[in-house]
DOSE-886303 format. One record per residue: z, x, y of N, C-alpha, C in turn. Coordinates in Angstrom, 2 decimals. Layout:
// residues N
ATOM      nw      nu      nv     caw     cau     cav      cw      cu      cv
ATOM       Z       X       Y       Z       X       Y       Z       X       Y
...
This chain:
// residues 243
ATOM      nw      nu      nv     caw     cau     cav      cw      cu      cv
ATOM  -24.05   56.93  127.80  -25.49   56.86  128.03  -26.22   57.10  126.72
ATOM  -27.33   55.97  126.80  -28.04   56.54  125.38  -28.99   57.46  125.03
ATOM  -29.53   57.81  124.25  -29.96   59.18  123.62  -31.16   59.37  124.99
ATOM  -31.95   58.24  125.25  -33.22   58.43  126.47  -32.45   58.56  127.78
ATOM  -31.32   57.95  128.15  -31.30   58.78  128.85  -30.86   57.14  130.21
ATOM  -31.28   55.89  129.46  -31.00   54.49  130.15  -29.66   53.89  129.83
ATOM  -28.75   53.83  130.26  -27.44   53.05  130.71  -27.40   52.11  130.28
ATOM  -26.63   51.59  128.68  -26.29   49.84  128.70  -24.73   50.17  129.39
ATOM  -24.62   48.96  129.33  -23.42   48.42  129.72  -22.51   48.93  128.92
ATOM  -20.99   49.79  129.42  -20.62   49.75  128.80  -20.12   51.51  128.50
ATOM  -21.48   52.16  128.50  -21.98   53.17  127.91  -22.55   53.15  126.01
ATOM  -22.26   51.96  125.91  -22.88   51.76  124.29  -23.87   52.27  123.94
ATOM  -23.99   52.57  122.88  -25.33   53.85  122.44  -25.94   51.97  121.66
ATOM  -27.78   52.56  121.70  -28.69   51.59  121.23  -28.19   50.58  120.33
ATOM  -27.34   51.55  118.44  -27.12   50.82  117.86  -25.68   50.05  117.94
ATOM  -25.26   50.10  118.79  -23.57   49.56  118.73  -23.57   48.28  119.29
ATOM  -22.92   47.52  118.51  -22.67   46.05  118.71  -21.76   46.24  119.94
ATOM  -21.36   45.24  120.50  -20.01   44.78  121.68  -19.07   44.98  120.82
ATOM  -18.25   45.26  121.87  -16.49   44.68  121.15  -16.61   43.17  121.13
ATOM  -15.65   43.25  119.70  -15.61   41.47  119.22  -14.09   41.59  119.04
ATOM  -13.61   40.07  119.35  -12.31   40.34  118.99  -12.23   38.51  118.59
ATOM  -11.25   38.38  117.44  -11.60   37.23  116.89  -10.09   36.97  116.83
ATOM   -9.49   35.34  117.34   -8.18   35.08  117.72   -8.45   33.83  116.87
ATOM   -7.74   33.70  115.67   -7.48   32.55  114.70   -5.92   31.68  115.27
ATOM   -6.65   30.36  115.03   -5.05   29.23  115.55   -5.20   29.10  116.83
ATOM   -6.17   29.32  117.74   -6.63   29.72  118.85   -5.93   28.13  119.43
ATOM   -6.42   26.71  118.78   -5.99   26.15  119.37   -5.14   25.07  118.81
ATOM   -3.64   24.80  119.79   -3.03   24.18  119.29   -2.77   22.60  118.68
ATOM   -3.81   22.11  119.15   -4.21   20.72  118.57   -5.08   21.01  117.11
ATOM   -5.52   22.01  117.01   -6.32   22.08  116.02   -6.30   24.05  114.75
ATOM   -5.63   24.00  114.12   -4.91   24.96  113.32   -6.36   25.68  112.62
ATOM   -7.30   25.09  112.82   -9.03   25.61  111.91   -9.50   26.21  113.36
ATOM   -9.00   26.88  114.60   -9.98   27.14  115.69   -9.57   28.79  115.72
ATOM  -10.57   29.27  116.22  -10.96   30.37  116.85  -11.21   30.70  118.06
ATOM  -11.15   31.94  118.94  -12.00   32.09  120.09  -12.45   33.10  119.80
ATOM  -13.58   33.17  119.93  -14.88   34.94  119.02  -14.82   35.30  120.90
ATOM  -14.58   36.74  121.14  -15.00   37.01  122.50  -15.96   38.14  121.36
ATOM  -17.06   38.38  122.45  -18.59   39.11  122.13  -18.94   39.72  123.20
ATOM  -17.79   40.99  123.74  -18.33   41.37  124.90  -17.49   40.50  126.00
ATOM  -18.85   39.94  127.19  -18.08   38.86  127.81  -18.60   37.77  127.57
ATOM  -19.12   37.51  126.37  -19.07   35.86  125.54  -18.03   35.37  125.07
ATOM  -17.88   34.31  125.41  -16.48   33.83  124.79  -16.59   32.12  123.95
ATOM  -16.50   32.55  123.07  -16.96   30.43  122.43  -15.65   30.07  121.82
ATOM  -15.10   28.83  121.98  -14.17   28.21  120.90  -14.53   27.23  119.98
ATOM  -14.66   27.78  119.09  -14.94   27.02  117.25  -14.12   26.33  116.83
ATOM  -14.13   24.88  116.28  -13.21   24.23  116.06  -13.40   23.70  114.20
ATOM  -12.95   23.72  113.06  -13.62   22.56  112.20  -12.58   21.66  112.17
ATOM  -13.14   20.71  111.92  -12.24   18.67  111.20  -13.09   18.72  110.21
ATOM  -12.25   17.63  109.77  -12.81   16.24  108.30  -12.84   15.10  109.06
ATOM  -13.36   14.44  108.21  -13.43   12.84  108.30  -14.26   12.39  109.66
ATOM  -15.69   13.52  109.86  -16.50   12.86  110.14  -17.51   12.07  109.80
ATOM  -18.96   11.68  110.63  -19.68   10.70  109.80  -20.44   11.62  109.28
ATOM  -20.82   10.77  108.09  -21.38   11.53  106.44  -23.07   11.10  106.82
ATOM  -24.11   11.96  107.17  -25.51   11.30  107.13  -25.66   10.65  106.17
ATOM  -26.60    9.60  106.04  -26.96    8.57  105.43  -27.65    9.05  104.03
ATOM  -28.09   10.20  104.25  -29.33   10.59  103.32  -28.62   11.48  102.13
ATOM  -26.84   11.94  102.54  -26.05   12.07  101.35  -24.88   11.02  101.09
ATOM  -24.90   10.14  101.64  -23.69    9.20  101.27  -24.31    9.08   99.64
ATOM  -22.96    8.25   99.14  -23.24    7.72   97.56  -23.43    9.00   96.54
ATOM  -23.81   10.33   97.56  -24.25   11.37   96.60  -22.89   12.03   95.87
ATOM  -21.85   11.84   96.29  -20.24   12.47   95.91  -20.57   13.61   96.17
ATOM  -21.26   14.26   97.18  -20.94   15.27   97.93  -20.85   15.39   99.32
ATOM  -20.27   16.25  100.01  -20.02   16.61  101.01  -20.76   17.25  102.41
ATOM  -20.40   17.66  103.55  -21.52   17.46  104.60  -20.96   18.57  105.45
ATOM  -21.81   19.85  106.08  -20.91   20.53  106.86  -21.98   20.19  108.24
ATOM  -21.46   20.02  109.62  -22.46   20.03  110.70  -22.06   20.81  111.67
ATOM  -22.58   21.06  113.01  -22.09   21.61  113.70  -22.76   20.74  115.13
ATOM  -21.73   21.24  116.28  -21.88   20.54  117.57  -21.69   22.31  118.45
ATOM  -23.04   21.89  119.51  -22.66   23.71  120.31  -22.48   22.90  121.97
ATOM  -22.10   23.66  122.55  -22.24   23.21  123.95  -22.03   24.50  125.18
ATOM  -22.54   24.30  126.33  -21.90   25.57  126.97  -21.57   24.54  128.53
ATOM  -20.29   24.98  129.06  -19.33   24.64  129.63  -19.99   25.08  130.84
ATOM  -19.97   23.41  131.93  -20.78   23.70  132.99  -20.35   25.36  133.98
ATOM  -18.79   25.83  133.67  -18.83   27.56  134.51  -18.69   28.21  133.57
ATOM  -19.65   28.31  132.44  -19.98   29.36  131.67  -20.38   30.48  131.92
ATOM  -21.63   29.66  132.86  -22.78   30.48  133.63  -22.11   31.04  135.23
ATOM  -22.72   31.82  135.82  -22.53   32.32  137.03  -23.24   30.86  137.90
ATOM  -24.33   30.13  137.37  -24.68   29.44  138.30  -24.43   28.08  137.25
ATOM  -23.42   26.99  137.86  -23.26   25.72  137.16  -24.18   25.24  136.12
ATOM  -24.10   25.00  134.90  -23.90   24.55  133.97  -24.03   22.82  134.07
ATOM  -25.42   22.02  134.26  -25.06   20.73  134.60  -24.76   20.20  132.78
ATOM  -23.30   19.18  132.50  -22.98   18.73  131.36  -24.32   17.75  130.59
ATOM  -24.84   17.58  129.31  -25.33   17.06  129.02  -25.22   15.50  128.76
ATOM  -24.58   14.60  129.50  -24.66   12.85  129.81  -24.75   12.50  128.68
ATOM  -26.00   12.55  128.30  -26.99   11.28  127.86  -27.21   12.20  126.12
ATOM  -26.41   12.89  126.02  -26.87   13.64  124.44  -27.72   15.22  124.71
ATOM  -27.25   15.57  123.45  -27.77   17.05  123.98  -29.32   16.96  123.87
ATOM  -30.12   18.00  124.61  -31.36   18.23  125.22  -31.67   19.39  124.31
ATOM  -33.02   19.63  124.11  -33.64   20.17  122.92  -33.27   21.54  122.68
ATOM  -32.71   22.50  123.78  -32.02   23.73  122.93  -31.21   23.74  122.35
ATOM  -30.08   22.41  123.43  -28.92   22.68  122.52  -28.72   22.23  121.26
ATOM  -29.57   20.85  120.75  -29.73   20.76  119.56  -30.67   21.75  118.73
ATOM  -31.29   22.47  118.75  -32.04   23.78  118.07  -30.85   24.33  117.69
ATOM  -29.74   24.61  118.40  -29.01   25.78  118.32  -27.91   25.27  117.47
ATOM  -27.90   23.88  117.47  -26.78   23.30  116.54  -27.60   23.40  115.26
ATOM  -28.13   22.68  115.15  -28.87   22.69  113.94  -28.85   24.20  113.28
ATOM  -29.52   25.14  114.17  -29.26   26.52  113.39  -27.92   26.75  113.14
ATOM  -26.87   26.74  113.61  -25.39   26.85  113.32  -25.24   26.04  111.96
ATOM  -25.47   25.02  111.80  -25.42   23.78  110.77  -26.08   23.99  109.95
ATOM  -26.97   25.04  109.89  -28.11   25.24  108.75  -27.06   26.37  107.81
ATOM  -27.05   27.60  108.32  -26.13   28.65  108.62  -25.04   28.62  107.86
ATOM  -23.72   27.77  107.79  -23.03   27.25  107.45  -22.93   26.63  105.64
ATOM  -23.96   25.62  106.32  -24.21   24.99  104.94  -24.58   26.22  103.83
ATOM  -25.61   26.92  104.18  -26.42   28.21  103.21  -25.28   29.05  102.78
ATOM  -23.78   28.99  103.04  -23.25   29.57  102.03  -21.87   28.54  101.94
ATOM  -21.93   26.99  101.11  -21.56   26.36  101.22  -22.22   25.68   99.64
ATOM  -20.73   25.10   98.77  -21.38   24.16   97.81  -20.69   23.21   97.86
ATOM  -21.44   22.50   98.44  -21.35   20.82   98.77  -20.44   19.86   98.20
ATOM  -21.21   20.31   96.98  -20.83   19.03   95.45  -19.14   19.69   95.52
ATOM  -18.70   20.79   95.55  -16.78   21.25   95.53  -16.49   19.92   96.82
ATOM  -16.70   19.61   97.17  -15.69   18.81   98.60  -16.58   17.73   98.75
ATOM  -16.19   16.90   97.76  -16.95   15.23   97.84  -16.53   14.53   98.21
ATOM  -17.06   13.56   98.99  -17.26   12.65  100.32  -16.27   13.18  101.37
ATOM  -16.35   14.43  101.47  -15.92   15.56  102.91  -16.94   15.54  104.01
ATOM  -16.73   15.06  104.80  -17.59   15.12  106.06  -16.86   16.32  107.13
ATOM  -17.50   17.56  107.32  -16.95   18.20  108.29  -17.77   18.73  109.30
ATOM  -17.27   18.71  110.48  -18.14   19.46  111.56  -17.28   20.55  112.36
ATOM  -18.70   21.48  112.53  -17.50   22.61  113.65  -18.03   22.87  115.07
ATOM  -17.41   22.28  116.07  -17.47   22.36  117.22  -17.78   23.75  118.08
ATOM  -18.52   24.01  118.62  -18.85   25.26  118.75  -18.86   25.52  120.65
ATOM  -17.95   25.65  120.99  -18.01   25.50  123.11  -17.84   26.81  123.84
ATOM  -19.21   26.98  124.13  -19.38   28.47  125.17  -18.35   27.91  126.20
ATOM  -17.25   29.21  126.17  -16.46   29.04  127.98  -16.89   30.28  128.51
ATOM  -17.80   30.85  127.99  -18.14   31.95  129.02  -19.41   32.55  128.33
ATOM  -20.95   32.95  129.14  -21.69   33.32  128.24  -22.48   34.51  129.30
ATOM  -22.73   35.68  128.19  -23.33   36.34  129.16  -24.34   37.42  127.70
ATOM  -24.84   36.21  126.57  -25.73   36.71  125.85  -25.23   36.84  124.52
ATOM  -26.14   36.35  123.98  -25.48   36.02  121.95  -24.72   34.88  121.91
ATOM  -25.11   33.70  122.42  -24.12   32.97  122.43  -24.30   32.17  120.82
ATOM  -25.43   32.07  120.45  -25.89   31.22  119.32  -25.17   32.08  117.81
ATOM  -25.37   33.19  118.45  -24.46   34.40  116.96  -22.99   34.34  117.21
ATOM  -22.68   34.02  118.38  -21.45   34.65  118.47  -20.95   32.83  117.62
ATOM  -21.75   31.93  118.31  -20.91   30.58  117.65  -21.12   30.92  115.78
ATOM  -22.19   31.54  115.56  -22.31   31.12  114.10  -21.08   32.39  113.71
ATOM  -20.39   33.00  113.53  -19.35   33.78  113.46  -18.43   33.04  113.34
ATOM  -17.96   32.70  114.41  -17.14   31.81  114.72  -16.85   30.74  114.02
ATOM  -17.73   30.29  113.85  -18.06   28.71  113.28  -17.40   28.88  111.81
ATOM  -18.35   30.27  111.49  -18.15   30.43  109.85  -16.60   30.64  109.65
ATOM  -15.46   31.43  110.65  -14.28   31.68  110.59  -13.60   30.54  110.34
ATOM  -13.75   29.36  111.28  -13.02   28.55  111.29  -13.19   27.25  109.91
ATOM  -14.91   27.28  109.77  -14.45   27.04  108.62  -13.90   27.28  107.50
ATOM  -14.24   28.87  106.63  -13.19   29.43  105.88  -12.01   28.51  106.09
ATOM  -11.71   29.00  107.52   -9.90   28.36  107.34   -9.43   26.87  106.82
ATOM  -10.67   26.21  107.29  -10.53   24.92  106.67  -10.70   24.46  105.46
ATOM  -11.71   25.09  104.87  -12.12   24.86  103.38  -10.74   25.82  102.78
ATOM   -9.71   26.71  102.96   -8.80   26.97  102.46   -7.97   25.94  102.35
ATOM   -7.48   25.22  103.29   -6.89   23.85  103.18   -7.17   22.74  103.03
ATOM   -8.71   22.41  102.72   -9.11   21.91  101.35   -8.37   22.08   99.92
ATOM   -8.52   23.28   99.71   -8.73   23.41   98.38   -7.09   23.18   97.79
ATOM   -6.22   23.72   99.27   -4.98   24.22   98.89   -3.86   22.75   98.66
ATOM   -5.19   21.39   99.53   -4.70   20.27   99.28   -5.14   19.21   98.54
ATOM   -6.11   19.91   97.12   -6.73   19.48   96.09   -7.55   18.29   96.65
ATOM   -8.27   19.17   97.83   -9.58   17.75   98.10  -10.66   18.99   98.15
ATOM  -10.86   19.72   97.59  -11.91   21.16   97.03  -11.62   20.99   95.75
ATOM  -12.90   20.52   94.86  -12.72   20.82   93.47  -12.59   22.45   92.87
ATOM  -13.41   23.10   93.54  -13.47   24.70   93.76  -13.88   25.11   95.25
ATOM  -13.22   26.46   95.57  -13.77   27.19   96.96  -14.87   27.09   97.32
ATOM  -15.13   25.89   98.53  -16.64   25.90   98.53  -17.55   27.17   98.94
ATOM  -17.02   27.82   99.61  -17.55   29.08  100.36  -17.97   30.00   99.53
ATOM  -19.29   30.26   99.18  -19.68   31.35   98.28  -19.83   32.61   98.37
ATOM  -19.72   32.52   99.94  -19.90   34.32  100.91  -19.69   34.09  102.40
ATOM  -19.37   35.09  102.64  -18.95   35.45  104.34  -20.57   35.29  104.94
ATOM  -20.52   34.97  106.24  -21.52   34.78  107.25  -21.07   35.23  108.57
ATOM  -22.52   35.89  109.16  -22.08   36.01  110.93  -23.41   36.16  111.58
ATOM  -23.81   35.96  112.69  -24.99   36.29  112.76  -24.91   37.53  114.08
ATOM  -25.99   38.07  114.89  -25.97   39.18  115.32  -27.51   38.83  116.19
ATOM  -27.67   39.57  117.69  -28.88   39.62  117.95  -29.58   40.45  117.84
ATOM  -30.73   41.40  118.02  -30.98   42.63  117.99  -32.63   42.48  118.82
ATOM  -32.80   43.55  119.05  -34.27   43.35  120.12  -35.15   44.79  120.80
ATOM  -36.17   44.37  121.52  -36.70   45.68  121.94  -36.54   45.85  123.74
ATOM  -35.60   47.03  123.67  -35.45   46.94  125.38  -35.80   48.41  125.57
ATOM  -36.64   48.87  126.85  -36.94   49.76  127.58  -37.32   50.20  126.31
ATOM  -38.19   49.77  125.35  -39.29   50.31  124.15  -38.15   50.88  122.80
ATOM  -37.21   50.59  122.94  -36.01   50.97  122.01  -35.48   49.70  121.37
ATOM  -35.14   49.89  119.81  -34.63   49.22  119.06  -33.25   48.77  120.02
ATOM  -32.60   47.92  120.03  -31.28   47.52  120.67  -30.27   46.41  119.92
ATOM  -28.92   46.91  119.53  -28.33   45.83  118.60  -27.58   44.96  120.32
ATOM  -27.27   43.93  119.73  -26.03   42.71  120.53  -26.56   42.96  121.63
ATOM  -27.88   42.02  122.03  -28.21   42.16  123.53  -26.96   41.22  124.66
ATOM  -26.81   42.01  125.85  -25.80   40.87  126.60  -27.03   40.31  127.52
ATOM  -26.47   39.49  128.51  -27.72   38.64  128.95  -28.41   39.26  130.09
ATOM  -28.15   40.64  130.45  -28.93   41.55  131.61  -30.05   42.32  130.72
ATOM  -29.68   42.41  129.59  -30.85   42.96  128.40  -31.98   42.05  127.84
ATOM  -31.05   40.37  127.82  -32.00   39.63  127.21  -33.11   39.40  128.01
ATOM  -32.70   39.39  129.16  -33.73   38.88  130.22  -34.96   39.84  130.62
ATOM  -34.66   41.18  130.14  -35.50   42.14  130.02  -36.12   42.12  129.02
ATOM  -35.94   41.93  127.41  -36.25   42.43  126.81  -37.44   42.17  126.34
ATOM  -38.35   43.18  125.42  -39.73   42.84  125.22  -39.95   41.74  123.95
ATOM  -38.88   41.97  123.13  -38.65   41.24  121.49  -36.90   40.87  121.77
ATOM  -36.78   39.95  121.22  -35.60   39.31  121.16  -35.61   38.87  119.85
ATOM  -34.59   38.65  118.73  -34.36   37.99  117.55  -32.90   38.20  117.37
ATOM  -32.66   36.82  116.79  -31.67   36.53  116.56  -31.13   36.19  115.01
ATOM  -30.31   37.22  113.97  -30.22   36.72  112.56  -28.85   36.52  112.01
ATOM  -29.17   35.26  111.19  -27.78   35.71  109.93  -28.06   36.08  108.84
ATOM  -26.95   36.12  108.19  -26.75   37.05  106.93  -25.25   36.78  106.43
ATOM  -25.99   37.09  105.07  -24.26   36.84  104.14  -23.86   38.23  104.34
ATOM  -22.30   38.38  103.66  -21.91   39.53  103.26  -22.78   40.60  102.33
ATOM  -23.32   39.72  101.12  -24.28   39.97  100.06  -25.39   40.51  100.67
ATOM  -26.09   40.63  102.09  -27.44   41.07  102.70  -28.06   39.90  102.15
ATOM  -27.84   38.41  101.74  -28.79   37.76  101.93  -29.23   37.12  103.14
ATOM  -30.29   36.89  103.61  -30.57   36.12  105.14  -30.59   34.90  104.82
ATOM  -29.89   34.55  106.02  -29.94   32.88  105.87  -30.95   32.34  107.46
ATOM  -31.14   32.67  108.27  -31.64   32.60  109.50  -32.65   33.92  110.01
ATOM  -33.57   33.75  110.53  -33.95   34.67  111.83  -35.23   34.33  112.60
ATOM  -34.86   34.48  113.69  -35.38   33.87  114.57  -36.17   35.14  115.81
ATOM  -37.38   35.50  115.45  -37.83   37.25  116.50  -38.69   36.33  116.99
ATOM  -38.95   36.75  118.72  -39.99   36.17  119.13  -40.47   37.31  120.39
ATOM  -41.18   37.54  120.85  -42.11   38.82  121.59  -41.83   37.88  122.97
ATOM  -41.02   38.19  124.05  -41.31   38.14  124.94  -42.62   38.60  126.43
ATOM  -43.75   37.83  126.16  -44.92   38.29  126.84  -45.27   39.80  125.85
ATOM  -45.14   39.77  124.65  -45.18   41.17  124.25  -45.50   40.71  122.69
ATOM  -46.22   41.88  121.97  -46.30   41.57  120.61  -45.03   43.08  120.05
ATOM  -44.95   42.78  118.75  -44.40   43.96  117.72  -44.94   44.03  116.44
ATOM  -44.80   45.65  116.40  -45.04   45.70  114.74  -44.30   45.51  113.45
ATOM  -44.67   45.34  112.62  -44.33   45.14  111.30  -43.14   45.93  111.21
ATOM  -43.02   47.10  111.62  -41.87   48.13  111.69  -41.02   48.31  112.82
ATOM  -41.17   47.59  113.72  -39.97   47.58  114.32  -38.97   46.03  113.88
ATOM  -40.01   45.06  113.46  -39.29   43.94  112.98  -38.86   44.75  112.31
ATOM  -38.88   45.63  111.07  -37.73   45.78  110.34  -36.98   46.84  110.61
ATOM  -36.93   47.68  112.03  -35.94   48.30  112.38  -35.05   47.31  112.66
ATOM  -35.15   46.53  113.28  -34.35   45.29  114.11  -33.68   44.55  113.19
ATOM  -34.56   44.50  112.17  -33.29   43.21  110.45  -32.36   44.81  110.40
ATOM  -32.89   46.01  109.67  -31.89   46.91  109.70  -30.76   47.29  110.57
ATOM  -30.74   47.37  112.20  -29.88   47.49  112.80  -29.16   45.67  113.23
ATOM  -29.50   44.92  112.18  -28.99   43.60  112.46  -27.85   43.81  111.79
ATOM  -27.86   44.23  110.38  -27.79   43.79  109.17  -26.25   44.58  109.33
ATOM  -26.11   46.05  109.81  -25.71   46.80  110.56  -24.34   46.07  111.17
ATOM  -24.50   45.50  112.14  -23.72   44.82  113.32  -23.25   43.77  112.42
ATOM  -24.24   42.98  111.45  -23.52   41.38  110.65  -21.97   42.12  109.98
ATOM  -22.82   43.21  109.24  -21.58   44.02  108.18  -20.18   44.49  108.91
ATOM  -20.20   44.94  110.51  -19.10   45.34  110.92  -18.41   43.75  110.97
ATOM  -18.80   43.07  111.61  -18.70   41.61  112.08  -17.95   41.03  110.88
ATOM  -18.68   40.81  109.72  -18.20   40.05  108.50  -16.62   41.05  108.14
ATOM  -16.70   42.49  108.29  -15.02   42.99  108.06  -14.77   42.35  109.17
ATOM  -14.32   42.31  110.46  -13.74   41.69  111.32  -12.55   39.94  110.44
ATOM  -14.19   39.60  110.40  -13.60   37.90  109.42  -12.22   38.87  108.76
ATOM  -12.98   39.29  107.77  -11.71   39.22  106.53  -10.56   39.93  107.02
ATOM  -10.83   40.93  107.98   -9.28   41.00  108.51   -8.62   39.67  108.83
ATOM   -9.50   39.16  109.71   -8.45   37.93  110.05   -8.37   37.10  109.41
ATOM   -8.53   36.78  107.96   -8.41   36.05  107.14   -7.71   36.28  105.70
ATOM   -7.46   37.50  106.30   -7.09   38.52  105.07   -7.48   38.21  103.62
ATOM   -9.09   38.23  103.63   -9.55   38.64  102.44  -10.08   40.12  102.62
ATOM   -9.86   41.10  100.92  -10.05   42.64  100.80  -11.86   42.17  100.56
């Protein structure tokens, strides 16, 4: 129970992230995958090569990282209808932020005319699903841009720093790290950030549910983000075994 005296899940005190547990090689068709569980979020991250290169860097002799998110029609407690006809405007928001994410600690020009994307598929979501993919995402690429480099199609390591992202928010008037989705739906402020290893931000996304905030709790909330990114990013390098 936390310090006031209100029950998360769990018994987790305000600032404590979920248990994360991060399973590399996850899948056997594909040696670059992961499954990030976040609590009871669960996404599988995939990266390839030799996808299509946007138009607006072809000819440039550099390279392309993207991302694809999706959540699996029994993700949810209540069906999940599949997207047909192309994804519909969150789920592209949420790719794009993954794809933004990615790229921001990424140099291009090392892995020319590399087209890669990383597949990002909620099989189970119950809150953070957009952090838990960008984690993820970032793992599996590492692994790939290692076998790049290790098969002299990386002129140098493109990866310039570790990435993960993290949610953090205001529930029952309290700062709160890794909302799950019985918190989100409560909560008064919701934001969602990344961050390098370095504390640089690459993303964040706070928005006041029916509610405004101050100047100082936004930056309680980057602080207890920043917090949760840092446990998160050791996680990576265990499983990647970088010190």
């Amino acid at each position: 129970m936390n310090s006031e005296g209100i029950p998360r899940e769990g018994g987790r005190d305000y600032t404590e992230k979920r248990k994360t547990e991060i399973v590399p090689y996850y899948l056997e068709t594909n040696p670059f995958s992961v499954l990030i569980s976040t609590g009871k979020t669960k996404v599988v991250c995939a990266a390839t090569t030799g996808n299509w290169m946007p138009p607006h860097v072809r000819n440039l002799n550099k390279g392309w990282v993207g991302a694809t998110y999706s959540m699996l029609p029994s993700s949810c407690p209540e069906r999940i209808r599949r997207e047909r006809k192309g994804a519909k405007g969150r789920t592209k928001e949420i790719e794009r932020m993954i794809a933004r994410s990615l790229r921001s600690v990424c140099e291009l020009d090392f892995i020319p005319n590399e087209s890669i994307i990383v597949d990002c598929d909620v099989i189970q979501a119950d809150g953070g699903t957009r952090t838990a993919s960008v984690t993820g995402a970032f793992t599996a690429l590492y692994m790939l841009m290692k076998d790049l480099q290790l098969n002299n199609k990386a002129t140098k390591f493109p990866i310039t720093d570790f990435l993960a992202g993290i949610s953090a928010g205001l529930v029952h008037g309290k700062i709160a790290l890794d909302l799950d989705s019985s918190e989100d739906k409560i909560a008064q402020v919701d934001m969602n950030m990344v961050m390098t290893g370095s504390g640089r931000i690459s993303e964040i996304q706070a928005t006041g549910e029916e509610a405004t905030f101050r100047k100082e709790q936004f930056h309680d909330m980057v602080n207890l983000a920043e917090k949760g990114i840092m446990e998160l990013i050791e996680e990576q390098k265990k499983i990647l075994s970088v010190k």
